[in-house]
C-alpha positions as CSV (number, residue, x, y, z in Angstrom):
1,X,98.5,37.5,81.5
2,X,99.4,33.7,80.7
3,X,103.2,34.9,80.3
4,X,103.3,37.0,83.4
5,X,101.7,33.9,85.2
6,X,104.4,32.1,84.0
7,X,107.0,34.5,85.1
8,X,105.6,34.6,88.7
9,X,105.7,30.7,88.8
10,X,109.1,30.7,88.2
11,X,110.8,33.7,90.3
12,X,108.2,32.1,93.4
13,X,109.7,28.6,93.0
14,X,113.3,28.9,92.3
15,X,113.6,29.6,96.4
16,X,111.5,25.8,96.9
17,X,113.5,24.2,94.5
18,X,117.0,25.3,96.5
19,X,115.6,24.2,99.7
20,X,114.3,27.5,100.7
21,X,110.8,27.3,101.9
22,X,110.0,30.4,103.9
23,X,106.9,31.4,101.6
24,X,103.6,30.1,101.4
25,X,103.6,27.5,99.0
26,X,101.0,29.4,95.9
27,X,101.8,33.0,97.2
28,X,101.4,35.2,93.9
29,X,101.7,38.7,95.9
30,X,105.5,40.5,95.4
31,X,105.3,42.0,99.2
32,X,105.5,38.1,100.8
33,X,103.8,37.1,104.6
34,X,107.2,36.6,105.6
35,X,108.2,40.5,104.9
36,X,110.3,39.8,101.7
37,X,109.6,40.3,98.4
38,X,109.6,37.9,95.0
39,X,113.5,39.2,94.3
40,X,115.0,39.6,98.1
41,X,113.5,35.8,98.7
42,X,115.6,34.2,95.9
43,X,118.7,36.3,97.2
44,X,118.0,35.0,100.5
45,X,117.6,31.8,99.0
46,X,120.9,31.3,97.5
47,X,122.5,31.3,101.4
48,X,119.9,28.9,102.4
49,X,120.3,26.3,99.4
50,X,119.8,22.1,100.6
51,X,121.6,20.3,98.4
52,X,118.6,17.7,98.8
53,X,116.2,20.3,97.7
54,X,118.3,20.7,94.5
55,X,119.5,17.1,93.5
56,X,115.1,16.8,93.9
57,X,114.4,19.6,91.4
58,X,116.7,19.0,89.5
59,X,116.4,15.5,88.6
60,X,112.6,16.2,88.2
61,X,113.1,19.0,85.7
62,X,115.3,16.7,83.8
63,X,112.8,14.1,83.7
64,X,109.8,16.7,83.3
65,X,112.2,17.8,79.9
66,X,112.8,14.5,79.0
67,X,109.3,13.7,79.3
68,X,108.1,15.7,76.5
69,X,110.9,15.1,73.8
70,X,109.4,13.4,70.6
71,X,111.2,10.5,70.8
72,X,110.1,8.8,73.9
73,X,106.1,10.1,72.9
74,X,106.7,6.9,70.6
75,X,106.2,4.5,73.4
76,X,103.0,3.9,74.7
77,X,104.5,4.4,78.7
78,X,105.2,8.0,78.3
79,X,101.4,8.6,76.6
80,X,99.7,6.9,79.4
81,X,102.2,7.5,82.6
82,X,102.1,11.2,82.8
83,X,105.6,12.5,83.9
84,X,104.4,14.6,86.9
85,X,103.5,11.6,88.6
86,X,106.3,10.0,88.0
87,X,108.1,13.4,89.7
88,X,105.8,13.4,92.6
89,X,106.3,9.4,93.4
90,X,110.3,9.8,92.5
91,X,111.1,12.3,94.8
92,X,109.3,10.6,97.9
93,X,111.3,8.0,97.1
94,X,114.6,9.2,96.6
95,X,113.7,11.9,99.7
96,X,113.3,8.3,102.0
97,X,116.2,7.2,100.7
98,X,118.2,10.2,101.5
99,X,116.5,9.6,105.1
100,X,117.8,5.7,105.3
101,X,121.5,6.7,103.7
102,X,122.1,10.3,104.1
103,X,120.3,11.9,106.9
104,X,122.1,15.8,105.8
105,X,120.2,15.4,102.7
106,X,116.9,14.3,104.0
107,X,113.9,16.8,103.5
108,X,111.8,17.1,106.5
109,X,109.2,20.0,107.9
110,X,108.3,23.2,106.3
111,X,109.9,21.4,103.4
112,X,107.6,19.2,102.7
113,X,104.3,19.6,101.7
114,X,102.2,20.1,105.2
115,X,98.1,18.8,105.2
116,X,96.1,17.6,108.5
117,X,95.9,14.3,109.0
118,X,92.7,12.8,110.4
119,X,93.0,9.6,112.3
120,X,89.4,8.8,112.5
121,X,86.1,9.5,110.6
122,X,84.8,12.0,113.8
123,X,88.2,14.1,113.6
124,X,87.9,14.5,109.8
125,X,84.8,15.9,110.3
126,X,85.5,17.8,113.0
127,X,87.9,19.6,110.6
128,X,85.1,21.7,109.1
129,X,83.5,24.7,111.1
130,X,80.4,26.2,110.6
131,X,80.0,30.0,109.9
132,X,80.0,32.6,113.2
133,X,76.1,33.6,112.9
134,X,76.5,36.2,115.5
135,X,78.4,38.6,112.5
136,X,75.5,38.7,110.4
137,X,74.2,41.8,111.2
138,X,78.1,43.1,111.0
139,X,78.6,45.4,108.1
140,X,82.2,44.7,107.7
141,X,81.3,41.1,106.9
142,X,79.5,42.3,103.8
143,X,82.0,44.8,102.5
144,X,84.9,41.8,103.0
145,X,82.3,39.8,101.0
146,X,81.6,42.1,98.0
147,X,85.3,42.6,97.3
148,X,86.1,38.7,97.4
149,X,83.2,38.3,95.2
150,X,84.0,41.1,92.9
151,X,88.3,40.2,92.8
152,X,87.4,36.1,92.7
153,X,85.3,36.8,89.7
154,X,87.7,38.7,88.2
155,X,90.4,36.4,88.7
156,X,88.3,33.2,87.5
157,X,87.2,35.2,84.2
158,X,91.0,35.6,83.6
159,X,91.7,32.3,84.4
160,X,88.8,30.8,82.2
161,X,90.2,33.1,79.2
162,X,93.2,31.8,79.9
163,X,92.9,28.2,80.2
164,X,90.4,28.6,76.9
165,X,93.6,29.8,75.1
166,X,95.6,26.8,75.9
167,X,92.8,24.2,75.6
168,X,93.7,22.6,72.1
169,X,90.2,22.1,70.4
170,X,89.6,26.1,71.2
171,X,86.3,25.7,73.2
172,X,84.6,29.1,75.1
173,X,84.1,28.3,78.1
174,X,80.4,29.7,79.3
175,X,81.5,32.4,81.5
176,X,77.9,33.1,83.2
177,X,77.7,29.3,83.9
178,X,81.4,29.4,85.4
179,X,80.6,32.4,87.9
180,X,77.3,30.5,89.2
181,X,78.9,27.4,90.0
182,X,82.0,29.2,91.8
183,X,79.1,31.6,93.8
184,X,77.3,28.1,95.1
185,X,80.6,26.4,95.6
186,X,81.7,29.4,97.4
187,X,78.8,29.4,99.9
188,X,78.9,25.5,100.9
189,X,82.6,25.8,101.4
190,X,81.7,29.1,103.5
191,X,79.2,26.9,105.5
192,X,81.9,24.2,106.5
193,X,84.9,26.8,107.0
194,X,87.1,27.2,103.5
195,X,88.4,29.3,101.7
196,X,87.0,31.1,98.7
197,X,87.5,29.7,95.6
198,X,88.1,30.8,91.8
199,X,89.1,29.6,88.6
200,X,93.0,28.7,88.6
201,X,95.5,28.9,85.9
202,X,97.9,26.4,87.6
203,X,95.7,23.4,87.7
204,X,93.5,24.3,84.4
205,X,96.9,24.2,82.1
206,X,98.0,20.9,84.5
207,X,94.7,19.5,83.7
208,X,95.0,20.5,79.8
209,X,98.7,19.8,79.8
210,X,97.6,15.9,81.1
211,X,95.2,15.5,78.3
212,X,92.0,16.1,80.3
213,X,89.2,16.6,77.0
214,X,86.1,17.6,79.3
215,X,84.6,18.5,82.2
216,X,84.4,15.5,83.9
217,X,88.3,15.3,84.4
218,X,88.0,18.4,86.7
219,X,85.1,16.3,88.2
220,X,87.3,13.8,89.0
221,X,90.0,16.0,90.1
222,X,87.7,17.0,93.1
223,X,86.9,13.4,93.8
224,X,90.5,12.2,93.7
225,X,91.5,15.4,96.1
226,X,89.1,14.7,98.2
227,X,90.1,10.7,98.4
228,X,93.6,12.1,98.6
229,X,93.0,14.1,102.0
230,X,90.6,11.8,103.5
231,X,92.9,8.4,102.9
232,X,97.0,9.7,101.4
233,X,97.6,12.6,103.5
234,X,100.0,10.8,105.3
235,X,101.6,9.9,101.7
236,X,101.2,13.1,100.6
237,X,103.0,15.1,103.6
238,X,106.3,13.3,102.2
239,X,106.0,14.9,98.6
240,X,109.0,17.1,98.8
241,X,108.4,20.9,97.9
242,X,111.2,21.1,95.3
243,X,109.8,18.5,93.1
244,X,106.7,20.4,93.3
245,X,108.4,23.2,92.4
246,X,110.3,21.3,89.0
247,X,106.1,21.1,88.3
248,X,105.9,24.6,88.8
249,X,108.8,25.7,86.9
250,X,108.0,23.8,83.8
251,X,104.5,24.9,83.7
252,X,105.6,28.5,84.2
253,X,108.3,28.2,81.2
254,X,105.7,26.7,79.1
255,X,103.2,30.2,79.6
256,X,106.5,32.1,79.7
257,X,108.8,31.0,76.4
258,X,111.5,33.0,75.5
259,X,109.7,32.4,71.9
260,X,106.3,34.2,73.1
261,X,108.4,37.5,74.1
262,X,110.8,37.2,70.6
263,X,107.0,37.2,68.6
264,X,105.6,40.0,70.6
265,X,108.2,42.4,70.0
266,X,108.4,41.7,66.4
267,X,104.4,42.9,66.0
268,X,105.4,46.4,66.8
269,X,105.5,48.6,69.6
270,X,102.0,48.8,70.0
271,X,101.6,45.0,70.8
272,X,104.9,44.9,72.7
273,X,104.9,47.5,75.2
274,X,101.6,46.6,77.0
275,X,102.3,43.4,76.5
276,X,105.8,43.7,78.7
277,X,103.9,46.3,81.1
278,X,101.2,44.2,81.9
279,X,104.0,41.0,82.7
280,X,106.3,43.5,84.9
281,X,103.1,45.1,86.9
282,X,102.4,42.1,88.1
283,X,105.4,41.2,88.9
284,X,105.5,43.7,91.2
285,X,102.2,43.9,92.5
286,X,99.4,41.3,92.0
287,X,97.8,39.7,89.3
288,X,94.5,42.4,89.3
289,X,96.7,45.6,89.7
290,X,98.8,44.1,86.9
291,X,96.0,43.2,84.6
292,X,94.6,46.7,85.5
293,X,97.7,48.6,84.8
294,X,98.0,46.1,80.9
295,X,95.0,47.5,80.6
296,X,95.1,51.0,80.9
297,X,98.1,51.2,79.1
298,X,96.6,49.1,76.2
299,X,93.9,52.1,76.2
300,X,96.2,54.6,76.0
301,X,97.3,52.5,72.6
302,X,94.1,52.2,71.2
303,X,92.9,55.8,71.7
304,X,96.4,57.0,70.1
305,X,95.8,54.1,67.4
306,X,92.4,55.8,66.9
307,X,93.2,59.4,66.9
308,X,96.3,58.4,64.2
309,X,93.9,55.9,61.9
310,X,90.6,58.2,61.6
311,X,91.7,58.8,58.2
312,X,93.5,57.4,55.1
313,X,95.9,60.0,53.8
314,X,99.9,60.3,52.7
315,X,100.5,63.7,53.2
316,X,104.0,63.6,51.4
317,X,103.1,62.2,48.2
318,X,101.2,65.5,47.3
319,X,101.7,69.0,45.7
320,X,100.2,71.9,43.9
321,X,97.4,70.3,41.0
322,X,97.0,66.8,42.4
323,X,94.2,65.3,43.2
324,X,93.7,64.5,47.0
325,X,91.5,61.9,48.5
326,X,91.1,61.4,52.6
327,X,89.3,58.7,53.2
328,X,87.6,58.7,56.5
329,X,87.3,55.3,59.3
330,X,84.6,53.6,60.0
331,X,84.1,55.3,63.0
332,X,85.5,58.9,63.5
333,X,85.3,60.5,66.7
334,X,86.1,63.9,68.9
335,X,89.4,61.7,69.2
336,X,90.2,62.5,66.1
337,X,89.6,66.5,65.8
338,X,92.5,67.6,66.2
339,X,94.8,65.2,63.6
340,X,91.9,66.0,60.9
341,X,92.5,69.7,61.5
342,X,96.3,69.4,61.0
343,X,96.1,67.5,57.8
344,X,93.3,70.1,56.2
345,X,95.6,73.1,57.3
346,X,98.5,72.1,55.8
347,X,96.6,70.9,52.5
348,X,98.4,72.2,49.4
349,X,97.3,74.9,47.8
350,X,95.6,74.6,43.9
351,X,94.5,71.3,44.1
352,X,91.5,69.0,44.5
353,X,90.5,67.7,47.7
354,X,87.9,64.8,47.9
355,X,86.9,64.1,51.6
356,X,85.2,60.7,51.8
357,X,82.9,59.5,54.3
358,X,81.5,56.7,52.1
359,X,83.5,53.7,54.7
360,X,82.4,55.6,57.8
361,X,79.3,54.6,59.9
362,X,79.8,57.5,62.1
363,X,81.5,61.0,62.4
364,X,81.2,63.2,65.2
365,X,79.8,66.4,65.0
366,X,83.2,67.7,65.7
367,X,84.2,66.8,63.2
368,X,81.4,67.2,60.6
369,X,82.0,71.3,62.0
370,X,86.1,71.1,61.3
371,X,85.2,69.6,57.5
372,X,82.3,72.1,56.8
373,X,84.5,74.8,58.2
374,X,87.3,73.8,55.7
375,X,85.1,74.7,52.6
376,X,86.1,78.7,53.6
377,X,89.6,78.0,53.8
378,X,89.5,75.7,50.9
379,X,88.0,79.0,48.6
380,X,91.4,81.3,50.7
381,X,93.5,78.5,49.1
382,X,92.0,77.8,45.8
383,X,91.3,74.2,46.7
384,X,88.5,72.5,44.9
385,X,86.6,70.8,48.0
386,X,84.1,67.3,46.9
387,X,82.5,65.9,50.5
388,X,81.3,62.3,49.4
389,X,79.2,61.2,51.9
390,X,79.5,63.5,54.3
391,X,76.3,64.3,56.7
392,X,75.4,68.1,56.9
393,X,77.0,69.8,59.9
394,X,73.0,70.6,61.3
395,X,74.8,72.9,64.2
396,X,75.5,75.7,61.1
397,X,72.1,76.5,61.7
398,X,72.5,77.9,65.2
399,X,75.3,79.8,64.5
């Protein structure tokens, strides 16, 4: 999930960071509001590109990269100052400059970052709306709210997983804690007209990646956003969108190293291929269809590891007079009936077969039938069956 969140940050900001700002700034979905998708909006982009937008992005990325190179992590400046702050104040500046020398390059509009500016305490207040009682005893309202409860849950235990991954002293975040603060923050932001709110990837790993230790920097976060759109938004409406999107693409290369795919391929097909599923499904969906597509395929993997691993055997290292041993898994299910069945067919004839159920907490009575029913093929063949540990097959009584 962490590398296809990555991907998605950086095939939805290459269009900001040419100058191309069509999309909704945070739009994870590959169908887009505007009617394009992820791929046909970075096409489009490419005969839209403001050479502000990329001398912006591009100069942040180089500082972001810079930023984080050993050398300069020396210096006490580049501990303290973190270099996305740096970005943000840069490219205001050089974007007024471009205003004052170069109007063609200047960055204005869509392409900046867009909040509601409040010029006194009664129109900052008269921002926030209170709920439309007469819909309460609407049905639809409570379906619409179920499924936002049921995908923002989702989406924050994904997110908490995810951000628990990258935290560096490799704390669990208390999940049932997590979902009752988001259900009470969700109802007071209901009550003065937001938005729902969940857990989010993109802030938690800028949060982690800033050296916030606990929970009071995302305390503080709220307190300075809120400080930020009460007092700055007038500061903050001249942020440029392609230095926000340098942010973005950094962040996203970090959850999305060409490092993380070389590893995952070398554990096998196995790890690989749900691995790559899950990161092009959401791609080309959104991030719960994706994660519920990884996951069905990783099932599919598990059930096949489980029907091929029910037993320890190597069928080609035995003939005629040897002694055979087929040690049986921990757990041994209907799963596995039919692999067990192929293996005791095609047993050699005259030798010694021991079946051992010694490792295994539980075996199906499927299979406890198949191995009982061997012992009359085992006499055909003139195998010498031993069952070590094996429960009695109690259905031979009905039949």
């Amino acid at each position: 999930m962490l590398a296809a969140i990555g991907t998605v940050l950086i095939l939805k900001q290459l269009p900001h960071a040419v100058g191309y700002d069509k999309d909704n700034e945070g739009d994870f979905d590959f169908i887009q509001a505007d009617g394009q998708n992820t791929f046909s909006e970075i096409l489009n982009s490419f005969n839209h590109i403001h050479p502000g937008a990329v001398i912006i992005a591009a100069i942040s990325l180089f500082i972001l990269i810079m930023w984080e190179r050993p050398f300069l992590k020396k210096y006490t400046f580049f501990k303290i100052v973190p270099g996305a702050l740096l970005v943000v104040i840069l490219g205001i500046v050089i974007n007024e400059w471009f205003k004052a020398s170069n109007p063609s390059l200047y960055l204005s509009g869509e392409k900046l970052v867009q909040l509601p500016v409040a010029t006194s305490a009664n129109e900052f207040i008269g921002q926030f709306t209170l709920p439309d009682f007469s819909a309460f005893g609407n049905y639809h309202v409570y379906v619409v709210a179920i499924t936002i409860a049921i995908i923002a849950s989702l989406e924050s235990l994904l997110s908490v997983e995810a951000a628990d991954k990258l935290d560096p002293y490799k704390r669990n975040t208390p999940t049932n804690r997590e979902l009752k603060a988001q259900g009470l923050g969700n109802m007071v932001s209901g009550l003065i007209g937001g938005l729902p709110l969940t857990a989010v990837i993109v802030r938690s790993s800028a949060n982690i990646n800033s050296g916030g230790k606990t929970k009071l920097s995302a305390v503080f976060h709220g307190i300075f956003l809120l400080l930020s759109v009460i007092g700055l938004a007038s500061v903050l409406n001249k942020i440029p969108l392609a230095c926000l999107a340098a942010l973005l693409l950094t962040v996203g290369y970090k959850l999305a190293k060409v490092s993380l795919f070389k590893s995952m391929f070398k554990l096998g097909w196995d790890q690989f291929l749900p691995f790559v599923v899950t990161v092009i499904a959401i791609q080309f969906s959104d991030l719960l269809k994706g994660i519920g597509i990884g996951m069905a395929i990783s099932v599919f993997f598990i059930l096949r590891n489980n029907y091929k691993r029910s037993y320890f055997f190597h069928k080609e290292t035995h003939k005629e007079g040897d002694i055979i041993t087929i040690t049986l898994a921990e757990d041994v299910t209907f799963l596995n009936k039919g692999s067990i069945m192929q293996t005791l067919t095609h047993l050699p004839e005259n030798t010694t077969v021991v079946i051992d159920g010694s490792k295994s907490h539980n075996i199906d009575l499927d299979v406890l039938e198949i191995i009982h029913d061997f012992k009359n093929t085992a006499e055909l063949k003139n195998i010498n069956l031993e069952l070590k540990n094996i429960p009695e097959f109690l259905g031979v009584a009905g039949h």
